[in-house]
Structure formats: C-alpha cells, structure tokens
C-alpha positions as CSV (number, residue, x, y, z in Angstrom):
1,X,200.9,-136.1,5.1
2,X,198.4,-137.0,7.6
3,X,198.8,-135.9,11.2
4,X,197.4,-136.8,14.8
5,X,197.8,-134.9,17.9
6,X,199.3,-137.1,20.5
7,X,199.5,-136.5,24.5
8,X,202.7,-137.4,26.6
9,X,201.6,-140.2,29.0
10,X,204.7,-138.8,31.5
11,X,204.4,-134.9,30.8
12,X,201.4,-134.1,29.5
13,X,203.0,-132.5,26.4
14,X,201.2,-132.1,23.2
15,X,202.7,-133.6,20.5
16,X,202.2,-133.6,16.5
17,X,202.5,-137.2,15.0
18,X,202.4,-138.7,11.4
19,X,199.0,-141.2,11.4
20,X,201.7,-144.3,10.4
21,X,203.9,-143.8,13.6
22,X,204.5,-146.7,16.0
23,X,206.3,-144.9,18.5
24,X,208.1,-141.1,19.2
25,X,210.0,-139.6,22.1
26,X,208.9,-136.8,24.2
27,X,211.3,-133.7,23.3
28,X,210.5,-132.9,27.2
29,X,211.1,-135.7,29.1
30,X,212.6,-137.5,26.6
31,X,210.3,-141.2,27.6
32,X,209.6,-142.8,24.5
33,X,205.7,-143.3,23.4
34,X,204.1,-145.7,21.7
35,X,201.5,-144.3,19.6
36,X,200.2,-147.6,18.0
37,X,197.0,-148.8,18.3
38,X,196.9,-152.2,19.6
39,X,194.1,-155.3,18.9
40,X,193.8,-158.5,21.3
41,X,192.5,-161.6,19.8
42,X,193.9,-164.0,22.0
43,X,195.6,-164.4,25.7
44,X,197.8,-161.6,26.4
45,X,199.6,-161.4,29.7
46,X,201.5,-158.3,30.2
47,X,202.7,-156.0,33.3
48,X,202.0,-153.1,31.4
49,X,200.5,-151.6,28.6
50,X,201.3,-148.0,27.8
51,X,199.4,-146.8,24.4
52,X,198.9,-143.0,23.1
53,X,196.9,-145.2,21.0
54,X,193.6,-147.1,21.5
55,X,193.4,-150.8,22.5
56,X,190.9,-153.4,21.4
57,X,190.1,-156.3,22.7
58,X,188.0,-159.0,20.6
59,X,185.9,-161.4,21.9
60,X,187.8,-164.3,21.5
61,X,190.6,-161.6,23.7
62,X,191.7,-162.2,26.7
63,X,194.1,-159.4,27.9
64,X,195.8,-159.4,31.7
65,X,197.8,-156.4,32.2
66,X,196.9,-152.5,33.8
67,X,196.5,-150.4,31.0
68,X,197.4,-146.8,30.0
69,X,196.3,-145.9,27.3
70,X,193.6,-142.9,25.0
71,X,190.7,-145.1,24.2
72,X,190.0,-149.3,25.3
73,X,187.5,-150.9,23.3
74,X,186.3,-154.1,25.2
75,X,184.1,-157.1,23.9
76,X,186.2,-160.0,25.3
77,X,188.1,-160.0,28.8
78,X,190.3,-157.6,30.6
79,X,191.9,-158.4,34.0
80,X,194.1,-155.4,35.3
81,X,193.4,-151.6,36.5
82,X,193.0,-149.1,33.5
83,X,194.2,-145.6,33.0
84,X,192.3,-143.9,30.1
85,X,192.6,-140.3,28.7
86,X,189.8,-141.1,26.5
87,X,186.8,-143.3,26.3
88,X,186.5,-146.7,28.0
89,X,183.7,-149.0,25.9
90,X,182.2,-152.0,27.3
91,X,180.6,-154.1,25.3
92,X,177.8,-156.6,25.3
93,X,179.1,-160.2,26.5
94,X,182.4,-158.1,28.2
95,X,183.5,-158.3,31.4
96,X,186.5,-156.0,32.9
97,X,188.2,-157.1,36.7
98,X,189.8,-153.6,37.9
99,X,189.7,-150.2,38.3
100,X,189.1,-147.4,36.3
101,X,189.8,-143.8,35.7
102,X,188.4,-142.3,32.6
103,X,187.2,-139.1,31.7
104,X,184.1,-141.2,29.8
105,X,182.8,-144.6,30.1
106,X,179.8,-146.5,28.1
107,X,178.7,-149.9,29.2
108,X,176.6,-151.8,27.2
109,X,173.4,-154.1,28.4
110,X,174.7,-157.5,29.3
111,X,178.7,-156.4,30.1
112,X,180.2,-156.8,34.0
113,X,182.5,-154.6,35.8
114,X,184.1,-155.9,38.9
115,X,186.1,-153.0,40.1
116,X,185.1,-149.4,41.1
117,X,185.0,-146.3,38.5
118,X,186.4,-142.9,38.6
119,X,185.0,-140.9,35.4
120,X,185.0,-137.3,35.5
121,X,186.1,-134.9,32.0
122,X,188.1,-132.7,34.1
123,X,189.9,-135.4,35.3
124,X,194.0,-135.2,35.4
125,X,195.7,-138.2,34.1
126,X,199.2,-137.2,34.4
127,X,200.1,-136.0,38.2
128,X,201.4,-132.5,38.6
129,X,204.8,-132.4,39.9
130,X,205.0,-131.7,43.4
131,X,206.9,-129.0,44.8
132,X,209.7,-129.9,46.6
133,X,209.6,-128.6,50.4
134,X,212.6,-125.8,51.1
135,X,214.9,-126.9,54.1
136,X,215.0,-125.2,57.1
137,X,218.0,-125.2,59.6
138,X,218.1,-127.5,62.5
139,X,220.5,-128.5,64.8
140,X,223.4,-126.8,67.2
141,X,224.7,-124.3,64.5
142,X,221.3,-123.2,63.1
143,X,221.0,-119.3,63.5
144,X,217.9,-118.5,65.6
145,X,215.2,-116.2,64.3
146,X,213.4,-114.1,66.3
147,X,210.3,-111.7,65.8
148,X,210.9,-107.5,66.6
C-alpha cells in the first residue's frame, strides 16, 4: 500500500495517509482534513478552500475563494488570499488577486500578481498557541504583597 505524509492544517501534526484518501481526522485535534487534490476547470466560487492536497487551476479556471492548501498550480485565474505550505506556481497567461504566504513561489514570464508576497522556507503556517496570561488579584479582598 502506498503512503503520503500529510500535515495537520490546525495542529501541525504529522500524519501517515494511504495515496487514495479523500479525507482523515486529526487524532489530536480531531478537525477533519481533506487530503484530495483538487483541479479547477471552470468558475468556482467558494469561501474557503482547505486542501492537505494540491490545487490546480486550468486555464479555462476561474477560482474565487482564499486558499489553504500544500502546493497551488495556477494557469487560469485566482481571486482570494492563499495560504501555502508548499510551492505556489504561476504560470504563463495567469494572473492571481491576493495575498500570499508561501515558503516558495515561481512566476513565470508573462503571469500578474496583484497582491503582496510573503515567502520565506522557515516560515510557520500554523500559529503557535499562545500562552494564556495567569490572573493576578485585584480588587478590595486581594492580599497585598510586599518586598523584605
């Protein structure tokens, strides 16, 4: 059985996938993942997009939603922000209206981006939980600390 190593769009997590799965749920925050890799050939208007997979848009494609996904292929259009853990492709003839963070980005001769880029490898795609702040006594019945 073929496998693919998969990454948690909510965690982080690394997870161990067959190559046919459409979808699996994170055994550590238990959101469910699409893992499917997705092809736009026509008009497409979505909210949101979230892939472990790759998208693809043809050039006939026209695709209007943010995206967060592993890897966007573009040779058509693409209206919305993208989110990519992988590689965002641009190619000749595309043209892509938003922002995006990458950790690599290739735009071919003759493709438009009308948004600003963030692309750096180290880059962290899944926000680290922030510590929640420890409450500290206030008020009339608070006990007073003092220095010796």
């Amino acid at each position: 059985m073929q496998e693919k190593t998969v990454y948690c769009l909510h965690c982080g997590k690394e997870l161990i996938v067959s190559i046919r799965a459409v979808s699996t749920g994170c055994p550590v925050c238990n959101h469910r993942l699409s893992v499917e890799d997705f092809t736009v050939t026509s008009l497409l208007s979505r909210t949101l997009i979230e892939t472990c997979g790759s998208v693809a848009i043809a050039p006939s494609g026209m695709l209007r939603a943010c995206l967060r996904v592993n890897n966007l292929f573009v040779e058509g259009d693409h209206q919305g922000n993208v989110t990519a853990a992988g590689k965002v492709t641009l190619a000749a003839g595309a043209s892509l209206a938003g922002n995006i963070i990458a950790h690599r980005l290739e735009v071919r001769d003759g493709a438009l981006i009308k948004g600003f880029c963030r692309i750096d490898p180290q880059l962290e795609l899944i926000p680290k939980p922030t510590p929640t702040p420890t409450p500290t006594p206030s008020g009339p019945n608070a006990k007073r600390q003092t220095a010796k």
